[in-house]
VOKOL-567398 format. One record per residue (C-alpha): x, y, z. Coordinates in Angstrom, 2 decimals, padded with zeros to 5 digits. Layout:
<node <X Y Z>>
...
***
This chain:
<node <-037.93 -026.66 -021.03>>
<node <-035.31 -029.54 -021.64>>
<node <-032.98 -026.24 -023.05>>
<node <-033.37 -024.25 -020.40>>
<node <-032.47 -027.07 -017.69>>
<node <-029.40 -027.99 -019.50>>
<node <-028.60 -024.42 -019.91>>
<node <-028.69 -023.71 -016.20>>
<node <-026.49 -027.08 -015.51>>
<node <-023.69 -025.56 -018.44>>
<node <-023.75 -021.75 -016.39>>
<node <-023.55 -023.91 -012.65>>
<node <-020.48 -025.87 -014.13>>
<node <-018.52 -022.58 -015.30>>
<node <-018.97 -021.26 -011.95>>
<node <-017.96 -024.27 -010.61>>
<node <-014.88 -024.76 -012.63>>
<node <-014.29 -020.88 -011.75>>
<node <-014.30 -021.28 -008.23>>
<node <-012.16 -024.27 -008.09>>
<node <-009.49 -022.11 -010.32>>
<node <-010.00 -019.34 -007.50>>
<node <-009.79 -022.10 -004.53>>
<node <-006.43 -023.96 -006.68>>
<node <-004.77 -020.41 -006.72>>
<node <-005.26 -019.45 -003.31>>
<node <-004.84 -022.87 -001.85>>
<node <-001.27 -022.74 -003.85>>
<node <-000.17 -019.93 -002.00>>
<node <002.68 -020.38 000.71>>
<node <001.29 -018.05 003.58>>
<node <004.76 -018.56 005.79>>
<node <007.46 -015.65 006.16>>
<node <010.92 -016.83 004.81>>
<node <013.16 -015.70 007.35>>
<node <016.63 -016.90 005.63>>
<node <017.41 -014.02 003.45>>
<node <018.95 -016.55 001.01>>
<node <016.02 -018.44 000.52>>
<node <013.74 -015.11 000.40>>
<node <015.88 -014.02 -002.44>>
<node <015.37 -017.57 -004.33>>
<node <011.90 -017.49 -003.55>>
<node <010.62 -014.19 -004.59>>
<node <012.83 -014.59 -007.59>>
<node <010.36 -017.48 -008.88>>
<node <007.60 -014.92 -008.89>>
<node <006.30 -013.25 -012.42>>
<node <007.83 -010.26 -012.48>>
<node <006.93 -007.69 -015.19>>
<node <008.94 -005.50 -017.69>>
<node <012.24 -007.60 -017.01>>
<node <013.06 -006.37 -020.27>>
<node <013.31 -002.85 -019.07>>
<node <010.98 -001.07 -021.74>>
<node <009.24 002.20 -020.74>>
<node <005.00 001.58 -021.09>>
<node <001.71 002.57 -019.92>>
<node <000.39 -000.59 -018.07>>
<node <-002.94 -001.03 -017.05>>
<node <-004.15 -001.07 -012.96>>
<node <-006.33 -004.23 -013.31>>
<node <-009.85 -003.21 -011.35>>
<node <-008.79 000.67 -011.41>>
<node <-009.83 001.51 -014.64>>
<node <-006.81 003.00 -015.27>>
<node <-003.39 002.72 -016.06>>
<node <000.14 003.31 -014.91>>
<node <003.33 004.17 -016.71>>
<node <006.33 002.03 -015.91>>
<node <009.76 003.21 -016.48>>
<node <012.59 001.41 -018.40>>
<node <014.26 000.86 -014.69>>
<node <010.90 -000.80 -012.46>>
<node <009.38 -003.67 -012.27>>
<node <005.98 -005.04 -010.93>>
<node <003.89 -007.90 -009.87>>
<node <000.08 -008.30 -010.48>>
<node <-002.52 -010.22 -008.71>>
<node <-001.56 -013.17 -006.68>>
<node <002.03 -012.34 -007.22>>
<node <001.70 -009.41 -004.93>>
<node <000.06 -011.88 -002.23>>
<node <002.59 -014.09 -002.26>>
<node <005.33 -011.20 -002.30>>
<node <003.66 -009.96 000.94>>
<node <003.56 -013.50 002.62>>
<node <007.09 -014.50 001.96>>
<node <008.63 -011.24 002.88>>
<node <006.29 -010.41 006.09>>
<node <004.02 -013.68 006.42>>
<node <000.83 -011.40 006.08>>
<node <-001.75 -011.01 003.09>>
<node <-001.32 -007.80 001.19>>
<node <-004.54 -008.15 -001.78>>
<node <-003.31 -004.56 -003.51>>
<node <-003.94 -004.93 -007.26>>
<node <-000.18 -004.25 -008.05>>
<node <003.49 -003.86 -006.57>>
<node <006.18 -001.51 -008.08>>
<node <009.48 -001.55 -007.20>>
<node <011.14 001.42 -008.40>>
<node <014.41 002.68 -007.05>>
<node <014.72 003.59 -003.15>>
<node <010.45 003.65 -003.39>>
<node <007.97 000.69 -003.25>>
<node <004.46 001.19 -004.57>>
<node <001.28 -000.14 -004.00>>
<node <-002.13 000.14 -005.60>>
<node <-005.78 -000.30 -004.41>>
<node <-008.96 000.53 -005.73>>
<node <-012.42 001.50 -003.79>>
<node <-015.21 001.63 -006.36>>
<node <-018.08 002.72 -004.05>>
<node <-018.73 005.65 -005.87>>
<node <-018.12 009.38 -007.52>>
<node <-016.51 011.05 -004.67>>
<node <-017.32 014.66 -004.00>>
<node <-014.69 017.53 -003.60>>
<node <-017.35 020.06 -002.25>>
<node <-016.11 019.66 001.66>>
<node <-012.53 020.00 000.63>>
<node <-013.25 023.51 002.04>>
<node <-013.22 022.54 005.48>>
<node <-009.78 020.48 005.85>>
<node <-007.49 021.89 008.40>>
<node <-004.27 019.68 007.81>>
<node <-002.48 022.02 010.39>>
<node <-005.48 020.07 012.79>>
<node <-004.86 016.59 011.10>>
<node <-001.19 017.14 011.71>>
<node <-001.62 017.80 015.64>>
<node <-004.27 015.01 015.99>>
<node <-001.48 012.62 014.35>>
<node <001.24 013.57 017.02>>
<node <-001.77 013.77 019.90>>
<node <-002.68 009.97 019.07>>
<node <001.46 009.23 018.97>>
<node <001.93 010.36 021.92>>
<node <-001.06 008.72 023.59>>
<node <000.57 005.96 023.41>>
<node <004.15 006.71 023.87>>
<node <004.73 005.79 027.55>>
<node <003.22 002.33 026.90>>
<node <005.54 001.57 024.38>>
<node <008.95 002.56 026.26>>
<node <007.46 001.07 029.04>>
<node <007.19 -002.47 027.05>>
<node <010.78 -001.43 025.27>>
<node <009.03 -001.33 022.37>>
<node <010.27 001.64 019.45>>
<node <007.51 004.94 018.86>>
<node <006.46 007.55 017.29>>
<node <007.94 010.96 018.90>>
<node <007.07 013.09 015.94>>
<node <005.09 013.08 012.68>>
<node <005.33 016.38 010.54>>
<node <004.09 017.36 006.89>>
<node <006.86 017.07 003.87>>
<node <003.81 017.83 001.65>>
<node <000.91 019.24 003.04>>
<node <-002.78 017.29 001.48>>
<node <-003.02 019.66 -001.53>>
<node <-005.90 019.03 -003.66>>
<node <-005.09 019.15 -007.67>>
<node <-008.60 019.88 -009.56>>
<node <-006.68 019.25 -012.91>>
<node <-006.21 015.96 -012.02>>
<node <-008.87 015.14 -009.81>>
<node <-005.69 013.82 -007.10>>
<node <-004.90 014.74 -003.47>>
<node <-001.15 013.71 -003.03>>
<node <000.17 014.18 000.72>>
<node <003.63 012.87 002.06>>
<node <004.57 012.72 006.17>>
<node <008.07 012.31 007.96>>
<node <008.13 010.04 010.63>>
<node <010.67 010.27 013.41>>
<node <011.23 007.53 015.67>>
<node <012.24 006.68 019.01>>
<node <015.08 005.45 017.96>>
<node <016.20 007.75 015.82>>
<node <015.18 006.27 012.44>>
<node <013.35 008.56 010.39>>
<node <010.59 007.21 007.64>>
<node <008.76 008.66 004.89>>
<node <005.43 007.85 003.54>>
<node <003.73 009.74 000.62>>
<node <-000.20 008.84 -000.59>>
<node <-001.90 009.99 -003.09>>
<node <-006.04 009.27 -003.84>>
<node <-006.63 009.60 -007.86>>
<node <-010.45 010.19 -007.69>>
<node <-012.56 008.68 -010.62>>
<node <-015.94 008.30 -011.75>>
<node <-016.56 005.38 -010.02>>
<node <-014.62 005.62 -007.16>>
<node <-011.03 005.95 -006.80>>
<node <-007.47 004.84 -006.40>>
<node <-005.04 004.85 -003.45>>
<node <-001.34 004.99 -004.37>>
<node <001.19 004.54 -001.75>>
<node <004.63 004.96 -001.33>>
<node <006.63 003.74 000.94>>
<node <010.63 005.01 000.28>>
<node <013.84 003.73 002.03>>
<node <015.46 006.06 004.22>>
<node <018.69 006.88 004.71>>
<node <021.24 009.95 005.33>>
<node <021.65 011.10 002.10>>
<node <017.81 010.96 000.94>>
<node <016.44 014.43 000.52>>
<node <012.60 014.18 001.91>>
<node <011.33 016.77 -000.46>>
<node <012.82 015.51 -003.56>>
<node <011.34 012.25 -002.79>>
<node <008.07 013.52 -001.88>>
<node <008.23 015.14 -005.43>>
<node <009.42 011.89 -007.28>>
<node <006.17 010.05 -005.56>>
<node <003.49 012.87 -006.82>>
<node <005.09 012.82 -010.37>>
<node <004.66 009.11 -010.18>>
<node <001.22 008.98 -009.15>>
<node <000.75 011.36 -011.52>>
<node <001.08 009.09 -014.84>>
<node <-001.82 007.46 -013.72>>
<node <-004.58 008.12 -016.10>>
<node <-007.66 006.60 -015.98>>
<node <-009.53 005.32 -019.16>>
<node <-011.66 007.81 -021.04>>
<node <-015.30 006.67 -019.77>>
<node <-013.69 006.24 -015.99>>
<node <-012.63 009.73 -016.02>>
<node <-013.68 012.17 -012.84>>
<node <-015.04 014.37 -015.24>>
<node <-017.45 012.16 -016.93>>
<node <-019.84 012.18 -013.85>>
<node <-022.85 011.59 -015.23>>
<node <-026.33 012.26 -013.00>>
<node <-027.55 009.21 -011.94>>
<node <-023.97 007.79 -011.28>>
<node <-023.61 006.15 -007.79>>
<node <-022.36 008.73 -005.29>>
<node <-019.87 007.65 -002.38>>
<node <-020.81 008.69 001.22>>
<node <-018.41 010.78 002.16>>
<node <-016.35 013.63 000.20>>
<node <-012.86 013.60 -000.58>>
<node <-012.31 015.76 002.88>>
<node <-013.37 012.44 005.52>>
<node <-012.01 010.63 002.80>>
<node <-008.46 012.01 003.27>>
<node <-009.04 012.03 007.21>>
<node <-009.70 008.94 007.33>>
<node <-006.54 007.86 005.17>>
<node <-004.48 009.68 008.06>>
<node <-006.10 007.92 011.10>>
<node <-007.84 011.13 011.96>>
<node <-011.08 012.30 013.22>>
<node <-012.95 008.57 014.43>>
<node <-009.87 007.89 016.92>>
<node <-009.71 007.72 020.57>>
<node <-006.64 008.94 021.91>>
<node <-004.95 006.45 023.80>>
<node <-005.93 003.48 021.62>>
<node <-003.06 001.76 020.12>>
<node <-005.01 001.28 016.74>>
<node <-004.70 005.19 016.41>>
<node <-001.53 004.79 015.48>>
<node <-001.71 001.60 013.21>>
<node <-003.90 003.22 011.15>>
<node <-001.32 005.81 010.05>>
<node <001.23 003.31 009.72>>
<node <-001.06 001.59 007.34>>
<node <-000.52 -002.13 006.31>>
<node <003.17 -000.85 005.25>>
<node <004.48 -000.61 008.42>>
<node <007.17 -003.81 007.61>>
<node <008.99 -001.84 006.06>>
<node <008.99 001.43 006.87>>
<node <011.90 000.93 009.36>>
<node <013.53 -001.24 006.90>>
<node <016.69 -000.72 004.16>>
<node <015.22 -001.43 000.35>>
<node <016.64 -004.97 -000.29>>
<node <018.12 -005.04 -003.94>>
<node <015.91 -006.34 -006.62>>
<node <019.07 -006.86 -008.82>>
<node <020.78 -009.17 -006.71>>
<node <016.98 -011.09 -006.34>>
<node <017.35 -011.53 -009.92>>
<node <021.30 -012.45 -010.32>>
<node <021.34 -015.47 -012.36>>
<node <017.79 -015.99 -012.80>>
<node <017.78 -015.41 -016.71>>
<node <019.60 -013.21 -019.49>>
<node <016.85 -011.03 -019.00>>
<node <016.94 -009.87 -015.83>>
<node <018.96 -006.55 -014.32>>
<node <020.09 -004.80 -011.32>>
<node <017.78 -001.96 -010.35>>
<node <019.43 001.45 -008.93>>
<node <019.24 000.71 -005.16>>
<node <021.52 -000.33 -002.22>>
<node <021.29 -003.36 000.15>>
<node <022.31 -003.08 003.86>>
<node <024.53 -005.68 005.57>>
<node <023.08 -004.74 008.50>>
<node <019.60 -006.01 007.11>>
<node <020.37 -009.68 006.34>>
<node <022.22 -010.21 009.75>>
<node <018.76 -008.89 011.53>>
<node <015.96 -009.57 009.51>>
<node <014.82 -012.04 011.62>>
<node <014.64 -009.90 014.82>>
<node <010.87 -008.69 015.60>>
<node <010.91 -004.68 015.28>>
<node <009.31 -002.62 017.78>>
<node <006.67 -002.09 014.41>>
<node <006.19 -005.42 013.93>>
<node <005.30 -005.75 017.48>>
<node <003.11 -003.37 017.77>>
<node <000.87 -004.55 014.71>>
<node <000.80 -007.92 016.34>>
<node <-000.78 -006.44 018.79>>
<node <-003.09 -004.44 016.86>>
<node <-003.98 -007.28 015.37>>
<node <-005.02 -009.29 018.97>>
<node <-006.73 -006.49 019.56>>
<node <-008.94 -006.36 016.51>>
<node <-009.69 -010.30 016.80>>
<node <-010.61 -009.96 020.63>>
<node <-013.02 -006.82 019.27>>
<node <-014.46 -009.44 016.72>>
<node <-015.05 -012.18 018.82>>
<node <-017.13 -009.72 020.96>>
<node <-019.12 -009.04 018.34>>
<node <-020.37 -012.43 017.33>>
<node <-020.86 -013.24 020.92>>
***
C-alpha cells in the first residue's frame, strides 16, 4: 500500500513539473505586435529557425504523423516558435504545428485527428456552386464596407478548381482574390487525408505583377505533395474499427471555403474564407535574408523581394485587419451570449 501511495505522489509530481514547463513556455511568450520594422527584423531573428544550413530533407510534421520535405532554399519554425512568429508580426496567436517560408509563398500546417475521413460524398461537390456562394457572401457585405471606407472583396474566382487526387488521398484547391482596391491575392489549400484524420496545408503567396497565378498554384500542390505520412498513418491502412470522422471529405472541403452553414450578409462569411491568414494576404513577402543579415555565418538570403512601400506603412491598419477586428467583437459578443 505504502508503494502504491508513493507511486501516485512520483506520477502527480511529473505532471506537475510538466505543466509548469507548459505554463513557463507560454507565460515566456511576448503576445505584443512589433510595429518598428527594425525591431521586428531583430526580433524574429532571435527565433529557432530550422535548416539555416540550407540542406534538402524530409522533416517530420510534429502531431501529423507525417512528414514534409524541405528544400535547400526554406526555412521553418516549430512549435512555440510559430506562436511567437504570429504575435510579433500581427499580435495574434497562430498554434499551426509549423511555418515555412519558402520563396514568394508562406506555409502553414495543422492537423485535425478526429477521424478516417470518407471520400464517398465527393460525388456531390459542385465547386461551380461553392464558387458563386463565395462571391454571393462577398458581396453581401460589400456596401457595408465602402460605406465604412473599409477595402472588399469584388471578386473571388477558381485558379484550381477542388480536384480530388485518390493516389494521394489529397484535395488541393487554389482561389484569386480581387480587391477593392485593386490588389489581387492568392490562396491555395490543400487537405492530405490520413488514417486518423488529416492535414491542412496552406499557402499563402505574395502577389505582385509579374507572378503568374497558375504557376504558383502548381508550385503549392507539388509542395503539399511531398508530404507523406508515416507507413501505419497512411489513408490506406483504414482498418475496421478505426474511428470515423463525421463528415466526408465533401462538407469537409465546404466548410474549408466558408460555404454551405453561412448566412449571407454576415460579415463572418467572409472571414472564414480569408482564414486566420488574412495579415498578409494584402501584404509584400518581407525578406527572410535581410532578417538574418548578420545574425551568424550560417545564415542566407532567401530568393524573395522586400517592398519599400511596406516598412513606411506597416503600421497603418488595412481594411483586412479591420475587418477581422471586427469579426472578432463579433464572435466575443456571440460568446458572452452564450454563457449568459
Amino acid at each position: 500500500m505504502q508503494n502504491i501511495k508513493i507511486k501516485n505522489l512520483i506520477t502527480i509530481f511529473k505532471y506537475f513539473i510538466f505543466f509548469l514547463l507548459i505554463s513557463s513556455k507560454s507565460l515566456a511568450l511576448e503576445t505584443e505586435e512589433i510595429k518598428d520594422i527594425d525591431k521586428w527584423r531583430e526580433k524574429i531573428a532571435t527565433l529557432d529557425w530550422q535548416n539555416t544550413d540550407a540542406k534538402e530533407f524530409m522533416s517530420p510534421v510534429e502531431s501529423t504523423g507525417g512528414s514534409i520535405k524541405i528544400d535547400s532554399s526554406e526555412m521553418f519554425l516549430i512549435g512555440s516558435d510559430v506562436n511567437q512568429y504570429s504575435y510579433w508580426t500581427w499580435g495574434d496567436p497562430d498554434k499551426s504545428l509549423m511555418l515555412i517560408k519558402s520563396g514568394p509563398d508562406t506555409i502553414y500546417f495543422d492537423y485535425n485527428g478526429n477521424g478516417y475521413v470518407s471520400i464517398e460524398d465527393w460525388k456531390n461537390v459542385d465547386t461551380n456552386a461553392m464558387l458563386k456562394e463565395l462571391n454571393d457572401n462577398a458581396k453581401a457585405i460589400l456596401q457595408e464596407r465602402k460605406a465604412k471606407n473599409l477595402n472588399y472583396v469584388t471578386n473571388v474566382s477558381w485558379v484550381h478548381k477542388p480536384q480530388l487526387d485518390r493516389t494521394k488521398n489529397m484535395v488541393y484547391y487554389a482561389y484569386k482574390i480581387e480587391w477593392g482596391d485593386g490588389a489581387i491575392s492568392l490562396e491555395s489549400l490543400s487537405l492530405v487525408l490520413g488514417r486518423k484524420g488529416y492535414t491542412t496545408i496552406t499557402f499563402v503567396t505574395s502577389y505582385d505583377e509579374n507572378l503568374s497565378l497558375p504557376a504558383a498554384s502548381k508550385r503549392n500542390k507539388n509542395k503539399a505533395s511531398t508530404f507523406i505520412y508515416d507507413q501505419e498513418e497512411m489513408y490506406s491502412n483504414y482498418k475496421t474499427g478505426d474511428k470515423v470522422a463525421a463528415v466526408g471529405i465533401g462538407a469537409l472541403l465546404a466548410t474549408t471555403l466558408g460555404v454551405k452553414a453561412i448566412k449571407p450578409g454576415l460579415l463572418v462569411g467572409l472571414m472564414v474564407l480569408l482564414k486566420k491568414f488574412w495579415f498578409i494576404l494584402l501584404l509584400p513577402f518581407i525578406a527572410i535574408g535581410k532578417i538574418f543579415s548578420g545574425k551568424s555565418s550560417n545564415s542566407r538570403e532567401m530568393q524573395s523581394s522586400e517592398s519599400e512601400e511596406y516598412d513606411s506603412q506597416r503600421t497603418e491598419k488595412s481594411g483586412v485587419e479591420l475587418m477581422e477586428e471586427e469579426a472578432r467583437k463579433k464572435k466575443k459578443k456571440k460568446s458572452k451570449k452564450k454563457r449568459k
